[in-house]
C-alpha positions in Angstrom: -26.7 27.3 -126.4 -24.3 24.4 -126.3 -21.4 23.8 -129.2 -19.4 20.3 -129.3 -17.1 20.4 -131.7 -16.7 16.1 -131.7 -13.9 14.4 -133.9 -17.4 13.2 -135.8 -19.9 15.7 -135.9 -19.8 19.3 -134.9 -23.2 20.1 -133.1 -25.3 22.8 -131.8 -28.1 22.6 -129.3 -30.2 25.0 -128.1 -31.5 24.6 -124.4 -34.3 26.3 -122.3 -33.8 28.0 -119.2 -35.5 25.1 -117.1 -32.8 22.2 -119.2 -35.0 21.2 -121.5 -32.9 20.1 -125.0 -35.1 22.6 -127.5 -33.2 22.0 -130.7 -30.4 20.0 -132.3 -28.0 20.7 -135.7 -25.1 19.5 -136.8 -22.4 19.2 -139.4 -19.4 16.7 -140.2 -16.3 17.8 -138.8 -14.3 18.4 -142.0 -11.3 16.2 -142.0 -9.5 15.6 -144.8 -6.6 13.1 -145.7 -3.0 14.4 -146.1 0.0 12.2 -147.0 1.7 13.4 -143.5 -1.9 12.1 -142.1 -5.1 13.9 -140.9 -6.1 17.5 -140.7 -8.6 20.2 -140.3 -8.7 23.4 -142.3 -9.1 25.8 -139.7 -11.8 28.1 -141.6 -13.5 25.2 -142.4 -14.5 24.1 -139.3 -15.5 26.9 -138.1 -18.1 27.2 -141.0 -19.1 24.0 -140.2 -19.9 25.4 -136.2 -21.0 28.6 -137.6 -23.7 26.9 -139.9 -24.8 24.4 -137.0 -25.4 27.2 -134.5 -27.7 29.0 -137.6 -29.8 26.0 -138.4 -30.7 25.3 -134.9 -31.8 28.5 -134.3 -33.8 28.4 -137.7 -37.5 29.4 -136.8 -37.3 29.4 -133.3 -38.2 32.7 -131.9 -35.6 32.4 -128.9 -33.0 34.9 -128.1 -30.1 33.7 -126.7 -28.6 34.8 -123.4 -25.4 32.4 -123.2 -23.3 30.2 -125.9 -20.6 27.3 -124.1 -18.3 25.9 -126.6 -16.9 21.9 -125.5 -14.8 20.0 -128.0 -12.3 17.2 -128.3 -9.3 18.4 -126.0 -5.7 17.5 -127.4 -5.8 19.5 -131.0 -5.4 22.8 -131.0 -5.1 25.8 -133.3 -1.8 27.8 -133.9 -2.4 32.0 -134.5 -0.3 34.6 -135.7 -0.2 38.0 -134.5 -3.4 39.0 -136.4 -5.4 35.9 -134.9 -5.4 33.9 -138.7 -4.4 30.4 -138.0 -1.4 29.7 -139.8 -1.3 26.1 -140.3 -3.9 22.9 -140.1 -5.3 21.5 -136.9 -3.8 18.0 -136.6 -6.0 15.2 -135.8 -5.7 14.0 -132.1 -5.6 10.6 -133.2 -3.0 11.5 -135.7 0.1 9.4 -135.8 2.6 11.7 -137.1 4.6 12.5 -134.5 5.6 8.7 -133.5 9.3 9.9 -133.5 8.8 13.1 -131.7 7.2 10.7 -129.4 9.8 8.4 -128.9 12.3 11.3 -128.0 9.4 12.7 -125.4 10.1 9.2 -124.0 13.7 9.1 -123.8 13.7 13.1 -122.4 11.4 12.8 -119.3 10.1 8.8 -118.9 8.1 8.5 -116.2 8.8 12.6 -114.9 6.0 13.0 -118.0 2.8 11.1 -116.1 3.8 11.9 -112.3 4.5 15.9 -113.7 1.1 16.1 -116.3 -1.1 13.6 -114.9 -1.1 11.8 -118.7 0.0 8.6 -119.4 3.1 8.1 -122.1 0.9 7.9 -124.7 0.7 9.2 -128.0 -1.7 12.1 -128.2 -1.1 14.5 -126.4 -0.4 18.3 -127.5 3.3 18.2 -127.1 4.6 16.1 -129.5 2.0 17.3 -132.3 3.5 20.7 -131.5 7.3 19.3 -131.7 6.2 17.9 -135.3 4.9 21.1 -136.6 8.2 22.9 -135.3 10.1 20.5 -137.2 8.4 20.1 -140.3 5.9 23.0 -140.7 7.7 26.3 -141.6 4.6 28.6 -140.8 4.9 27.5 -137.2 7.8 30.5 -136.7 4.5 32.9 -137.2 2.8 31.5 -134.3 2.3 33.9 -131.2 -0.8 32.2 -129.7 -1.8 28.2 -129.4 -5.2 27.7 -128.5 -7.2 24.2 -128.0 -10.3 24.1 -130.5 -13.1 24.8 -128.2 -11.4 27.8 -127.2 -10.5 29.1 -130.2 -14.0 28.3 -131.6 -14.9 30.5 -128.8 -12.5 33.2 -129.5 -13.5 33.4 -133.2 -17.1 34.2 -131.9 -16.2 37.3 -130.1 -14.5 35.6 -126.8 -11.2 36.3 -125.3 -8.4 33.7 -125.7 -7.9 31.9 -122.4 -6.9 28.4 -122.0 -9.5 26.4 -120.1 -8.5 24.3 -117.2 -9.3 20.9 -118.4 -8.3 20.9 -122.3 -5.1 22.8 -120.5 -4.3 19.2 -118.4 -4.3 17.1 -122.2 -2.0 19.2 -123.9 1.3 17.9 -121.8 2.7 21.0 -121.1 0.9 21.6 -118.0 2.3 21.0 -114.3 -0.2 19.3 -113.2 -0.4 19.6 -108.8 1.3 23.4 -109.7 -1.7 24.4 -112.0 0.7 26.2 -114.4 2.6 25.7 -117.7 5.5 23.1 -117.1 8.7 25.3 -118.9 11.0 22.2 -119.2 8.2 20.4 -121.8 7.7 23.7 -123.4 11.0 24.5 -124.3 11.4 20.8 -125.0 8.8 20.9 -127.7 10.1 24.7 -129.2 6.9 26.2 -127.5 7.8 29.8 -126.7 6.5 30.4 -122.7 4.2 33.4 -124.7 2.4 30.9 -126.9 -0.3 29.8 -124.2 -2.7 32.3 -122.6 -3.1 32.5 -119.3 -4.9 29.8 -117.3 -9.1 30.7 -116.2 -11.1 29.3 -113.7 -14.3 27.4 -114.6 -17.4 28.5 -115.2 -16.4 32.3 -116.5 -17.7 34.5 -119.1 -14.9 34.8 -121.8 -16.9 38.3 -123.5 -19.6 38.5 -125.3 -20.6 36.7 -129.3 -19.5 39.6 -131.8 -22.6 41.8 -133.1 -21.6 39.6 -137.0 -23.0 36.3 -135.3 -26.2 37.5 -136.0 -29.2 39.2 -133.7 -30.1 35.8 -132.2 -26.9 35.4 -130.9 -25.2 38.7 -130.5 -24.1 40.3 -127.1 -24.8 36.1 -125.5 -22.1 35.4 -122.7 -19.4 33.4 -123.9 -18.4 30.6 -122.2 -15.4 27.5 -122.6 -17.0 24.2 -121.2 -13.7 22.0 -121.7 -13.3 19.1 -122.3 -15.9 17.1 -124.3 -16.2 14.1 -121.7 -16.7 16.3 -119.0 -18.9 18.2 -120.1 -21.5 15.2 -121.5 -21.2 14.3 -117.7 -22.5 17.5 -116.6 -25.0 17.5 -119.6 -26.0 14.1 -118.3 -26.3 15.1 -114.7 -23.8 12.8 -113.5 -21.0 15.5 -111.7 -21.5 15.1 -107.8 -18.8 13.2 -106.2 -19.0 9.5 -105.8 -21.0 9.1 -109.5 -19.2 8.0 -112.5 -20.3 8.5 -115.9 -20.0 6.0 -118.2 -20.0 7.4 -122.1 -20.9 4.8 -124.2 -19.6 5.8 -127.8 -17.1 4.6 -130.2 -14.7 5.1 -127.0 -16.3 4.1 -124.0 -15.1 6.8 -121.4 -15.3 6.4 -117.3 -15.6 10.0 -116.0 -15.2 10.6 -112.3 -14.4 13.7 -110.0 -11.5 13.4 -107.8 -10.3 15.9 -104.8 -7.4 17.9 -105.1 -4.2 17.0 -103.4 -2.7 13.4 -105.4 0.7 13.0 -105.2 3.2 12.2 -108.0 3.3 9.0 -107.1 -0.2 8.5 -106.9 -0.1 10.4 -110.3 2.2 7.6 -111.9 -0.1 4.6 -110.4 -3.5 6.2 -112.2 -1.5 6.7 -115.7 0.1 3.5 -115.4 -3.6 1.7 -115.5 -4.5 3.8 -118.1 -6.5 6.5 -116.0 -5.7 9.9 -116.8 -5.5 12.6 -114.2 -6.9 16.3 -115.2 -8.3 19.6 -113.8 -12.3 19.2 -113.7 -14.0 21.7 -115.9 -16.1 22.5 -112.4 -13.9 24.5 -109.7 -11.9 22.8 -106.9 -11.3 19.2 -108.5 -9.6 17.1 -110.5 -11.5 14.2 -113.2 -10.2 11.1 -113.1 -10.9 9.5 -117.1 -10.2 6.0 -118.1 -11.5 5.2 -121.4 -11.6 2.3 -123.7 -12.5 1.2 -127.8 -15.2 -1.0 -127.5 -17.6 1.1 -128.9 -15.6 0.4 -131.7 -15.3 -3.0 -131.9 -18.6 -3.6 -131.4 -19.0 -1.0 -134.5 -16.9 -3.0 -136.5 -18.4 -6.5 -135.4 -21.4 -5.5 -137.1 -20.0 -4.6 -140.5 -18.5 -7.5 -140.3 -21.9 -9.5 -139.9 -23.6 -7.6 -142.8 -25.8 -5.7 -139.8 -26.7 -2.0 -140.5 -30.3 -2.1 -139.4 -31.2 -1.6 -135.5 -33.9 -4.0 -135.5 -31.5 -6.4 -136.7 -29.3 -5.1 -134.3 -31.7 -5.7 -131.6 -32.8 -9.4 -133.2 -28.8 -10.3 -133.4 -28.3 -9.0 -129.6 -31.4 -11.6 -128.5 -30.1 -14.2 -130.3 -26.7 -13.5 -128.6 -28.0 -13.4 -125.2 -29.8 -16.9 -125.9 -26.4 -18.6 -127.1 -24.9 -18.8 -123.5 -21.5 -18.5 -123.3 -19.1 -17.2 -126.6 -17.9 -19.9 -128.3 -15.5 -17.9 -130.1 -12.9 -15.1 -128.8 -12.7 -11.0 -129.7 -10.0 -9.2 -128.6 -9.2 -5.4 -129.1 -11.5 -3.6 -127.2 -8.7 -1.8 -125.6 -6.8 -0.6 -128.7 -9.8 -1.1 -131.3 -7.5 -3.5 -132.9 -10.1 -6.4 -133.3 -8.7 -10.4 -133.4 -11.0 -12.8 -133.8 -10.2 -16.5 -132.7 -11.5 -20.0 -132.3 -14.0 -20.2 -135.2 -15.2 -23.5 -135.6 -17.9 -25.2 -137.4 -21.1 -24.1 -136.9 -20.2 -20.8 -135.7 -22.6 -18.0 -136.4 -23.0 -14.4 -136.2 -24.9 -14.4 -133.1 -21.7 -16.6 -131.5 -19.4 -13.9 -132.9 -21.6 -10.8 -131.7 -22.0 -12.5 -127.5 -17.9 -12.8 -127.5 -17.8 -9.0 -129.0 -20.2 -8.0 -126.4 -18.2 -10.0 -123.8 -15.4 -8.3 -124.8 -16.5 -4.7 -124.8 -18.3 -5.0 -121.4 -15.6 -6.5 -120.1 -12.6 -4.4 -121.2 -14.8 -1.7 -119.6 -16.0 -3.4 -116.3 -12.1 -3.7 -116.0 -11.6 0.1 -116.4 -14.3 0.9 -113.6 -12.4 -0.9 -111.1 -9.4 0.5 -111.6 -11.3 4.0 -111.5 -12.7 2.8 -108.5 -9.7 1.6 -107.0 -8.1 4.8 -107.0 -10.8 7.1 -106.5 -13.0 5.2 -104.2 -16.9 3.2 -104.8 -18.9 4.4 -106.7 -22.1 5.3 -105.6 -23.8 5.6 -108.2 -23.3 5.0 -112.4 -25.0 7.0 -115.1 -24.5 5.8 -118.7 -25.5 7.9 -122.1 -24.3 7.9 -125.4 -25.1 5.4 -128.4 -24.5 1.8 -127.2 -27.1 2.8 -124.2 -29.8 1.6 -126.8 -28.5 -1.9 -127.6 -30.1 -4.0 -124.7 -27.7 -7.0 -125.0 -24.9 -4.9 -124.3 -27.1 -2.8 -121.4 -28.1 -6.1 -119.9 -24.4 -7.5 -119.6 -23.3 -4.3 -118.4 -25.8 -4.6 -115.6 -24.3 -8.0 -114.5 -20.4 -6.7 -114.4 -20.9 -3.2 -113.0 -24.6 -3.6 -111.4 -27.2 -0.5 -111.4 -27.1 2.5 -114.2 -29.1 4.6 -115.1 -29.2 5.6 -118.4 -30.3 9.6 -119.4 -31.5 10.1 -122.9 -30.0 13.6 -123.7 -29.7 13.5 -127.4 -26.5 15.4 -127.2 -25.3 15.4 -123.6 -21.6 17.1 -124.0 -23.4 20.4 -126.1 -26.5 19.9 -123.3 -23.3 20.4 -120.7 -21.7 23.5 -122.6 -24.9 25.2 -122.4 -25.4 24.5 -118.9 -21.7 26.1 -118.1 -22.4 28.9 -120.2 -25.5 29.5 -118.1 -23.8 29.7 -114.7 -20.7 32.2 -116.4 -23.6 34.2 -117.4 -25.4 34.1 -114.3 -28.6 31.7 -114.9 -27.7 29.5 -112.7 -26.0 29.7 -108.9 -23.5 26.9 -110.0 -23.5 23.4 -110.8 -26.0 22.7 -107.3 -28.7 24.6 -109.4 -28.3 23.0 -113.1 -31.5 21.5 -114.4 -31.8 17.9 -114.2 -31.0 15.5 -117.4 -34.2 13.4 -118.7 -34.4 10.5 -117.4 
């Protein structure tokens, strides 16, 4: 079984020894609206997992052997010496912390990126962490951090670890010394006890505790990382050379790199926007550039009074038989959308080409500048939502030239399963994972 605990949807899938996606559940990831900004309740969301993983095994006479837990990587999940979470799990895209972010900036500058591999950005671990120290007096409590796929495994019956890739977005990891960095954890009032010890990929963390139920109890417990990466692997697109191209409401480049950049090298990737991690399969690093078109295009649509895919679909024809946009979109890099150059007899279809122009672009920009740094790509492989919307496949096609899409329904969860397989001894390694549906 595969868990993804998205910033959307927290979902389940149950997979077949040969790959093949068997079942699919899921439930809202339970956010809820503070007046210091967005949070989870820890118990919550783990009801949420817990009743996903039950309804997809509903009526299916399976038992299950392995259970890999992916999830978004920067928010984590702060433990006391009992292992109850003593405060909310801050939203990633939480902007809180803008002042501990500024003094991360005047503290380390550029020493951040060429140290972590992140760019000076505003999302990382460390400065959510600095917040909470500041303002959150239950913090003091806290004798173990955890990132949410791994807690979400260690709640089921797993042992706390930190995993290698949700370990490189937290910004308290030396990157090239794969270990914690102790200047950005004392710099953010992170005792050097508060993070578990580093693991390799693809191990077993335990077993799932005997009160998960007889489906699941005694299954091999595994972390799959980072949610990107592990929608690659779901998607069959982890050999060196491919890139995967996630098309959601963040359209995410994915690439494996060799070990061995140097800080300088480091600081040229971040400064294009292209983060530099540990790969959730041994022996590499990822490479992940990412953009908001997804988005933009998202919000182009409510804008045009389109909810309906066949009118989706009509809308994207009619774009493709404008020609060129006769208006402007910009914001598919920030999601910040500006619309320009309306003039009579503009009409949706107008407005939809240049938002379709825009997201392809912005994108088409970000795979060559992965493939500047990392080398050509031999091959692309594309899944997610957009992958469905023709107009945006077709101009795709003419900016970055062959893809080929995959149809997993939920590729990341697909991926968790298939790690959890090899820690438990299904498969070999990543050379013997089923292939993804074409």
């Amino acid at each position: 079984m595969g868990i993804d605990v998205g910033t959307t949807t927290c979902k389940a899938v149950v997979v077949g020894l040969d790959g093949r996606t068997l079942r699919v559940a899921g439930r809202p990831t339970p956010w809820h609206a503070t007046r210091e900004g967005t949070e989870l309740e820890p118990g919550l969301l783990l009801a949420a997992v817990r009743s996903a993983l039950h309804e997809s095994l509903d009526d299916l006479a399976v038992h299950v052997r392995a259970v890999g837990v992916t999830g978004m990587a920067e928010a984590g999940v702060l433990l006391d010496g009992a292992g109850t979470p003593v405060s909310p799990i801050i939203a990633w895209h939480d902007l809180r912390d803008s002042v501990e972010f500024a003094e991360l900036v005047r503290a380390f500058g550029d020493r951040f990126s060429s140290t972590t591999g992140l760019p000076l950005w505003q999302q990382w671990s460390i400065t959510k962490h600095r917040w909470q120290v500041d303002h959150e007096p239950s913090t003091t409590r806290a004798v173990r951090r955890l990132g949410v796929p791994e807690w979400i495994a260690h709640a089921l019956g797993g042992a706390p670890v930190s995993e290698q890739s949700l370990a490189s977005r937290t910004g308290w990891l030396d990157l090239t010394g794969r270990r914690w960095w102790p200047e950005a954890l004392e710099w953010s009032g992170a005792p050097s006890t508060l993070l578990p010890d580093l693991v390799e990929p693809l191990q077993s963390l335990g077993a799932v505790s005997p009160d998960a139920g007889p489906s699941l109890a005694g299954a091999v417990l595994a972390v799959a990382g980072h949610d990107h990466q592990a929608a690659a692997l779901g998607a069959g697109a982890n050999r060196p050379g491919v890139v995967f191209d996630s098309c959601g409401t963040a359209e995410a480049f994915v690439r494996s790199a060799p070990v061995g950049l140097d800080p300088d090298a480091l600081l040229d990737l971040t400064r294009s926007g292209i983060t530099v991690g540990w790969n959730v399969l041994p022996g590499r690093l990822c490479l992940l550039g990412a953009t908001r078109g997804g988005l933009l295009l998202r919000r182009t649509l409510d804008l045009v009074g389109v909810d309906d895919f066949a009118e989706q679909a009509s809308l994207g024809a009619a774009a493709l038989a404008s020609g060129p946009p006769k208006v402007e979109v910009a914001g598919a890099d920030n999601g910040q959308m500006v619309i320009s150059g309306i003039t009579d007899g503009c009409r949706p279809e107008h407005l939809w080409r240049a938002a379709l122009e825009a997201a392809v672009g912005a994108g088409a920009a970000m795979y060559s500048r992965m493939e500047a740094a990392s080398g050509r790509h031999e091959a692309t492989v594309a899944a997610g939502g957009w992958v469905h919307d023709a107009a945006f496949m077709e101009l795709k096609r003419d900016q970055v030239g062959e893809v080929r899409v995959v149809e997993e329904p939920e590729a990341g969860a697909r991926g968790a399963a298939l790690v959890a397989g090899a820690a438990a001894g299904i498969y070999s390694g990543p050379d013997d994972f089923p292939e993804a549906t074409p």
